[in-house]
N, C-alpha and C positions, 0 to 999 in steps of 0.2 A: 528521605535521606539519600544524597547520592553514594556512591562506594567508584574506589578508582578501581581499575583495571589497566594491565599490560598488554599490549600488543605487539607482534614485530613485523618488522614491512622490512623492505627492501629499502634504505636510504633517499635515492632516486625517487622512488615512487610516494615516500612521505614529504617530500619537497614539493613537489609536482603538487598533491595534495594540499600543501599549504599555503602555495601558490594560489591556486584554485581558493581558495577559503579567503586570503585575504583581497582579490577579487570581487568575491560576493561581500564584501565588508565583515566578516564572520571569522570562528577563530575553527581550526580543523579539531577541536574539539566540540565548539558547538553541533556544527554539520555531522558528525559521529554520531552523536546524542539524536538527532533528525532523523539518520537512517538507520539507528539502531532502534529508535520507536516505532521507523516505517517496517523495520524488518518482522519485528514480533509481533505486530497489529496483523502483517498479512494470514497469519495462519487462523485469526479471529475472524479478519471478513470474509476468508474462504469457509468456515464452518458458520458463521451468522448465512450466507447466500443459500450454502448448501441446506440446512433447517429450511429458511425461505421456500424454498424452492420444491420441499419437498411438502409442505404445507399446499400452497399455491398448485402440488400435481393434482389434491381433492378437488380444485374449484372446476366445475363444469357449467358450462353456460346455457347448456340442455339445448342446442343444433349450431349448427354451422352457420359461417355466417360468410358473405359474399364477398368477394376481393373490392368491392365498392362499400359496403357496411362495413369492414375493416377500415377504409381507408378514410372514411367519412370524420368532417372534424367539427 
């Protein structure tokens, strides 16, 4: 279910905007809807990486391995 919301911009810079949207063949509310998905997902894939990441600091390979064995494909 979507829900509307209000915003206020500056005039100038909602034209500008709309410009830009009709451009990309899209409506400046589609593109809103795009970066307000990308906006709330970043705080997801920074806490998914960071879990990652801290799982992935147990893994030990048990020695070193040589700027040639690293590079090796």
């Amino acid at each position: 279910m979507a829900r509307n919301i209000t915003l206020s911009a500056d005039e100038a810079l909602i034209e500008r905007a709309r410009a830009r949207a009709r451009q990309q063949q899209t409506s400046l509310n589609a593109a809103f809807r795009r970066w307000l998905e990308s906006y709330a997902a970043e705080q997801y894939a920074r806490q998914d990486y960071e879990r990652l990441m801290g799982r992935l600091d147990e893994v030990r390979a048990g020695r070193s391995f040589t700027r040639d064995e690293m590079n090796e494909r």
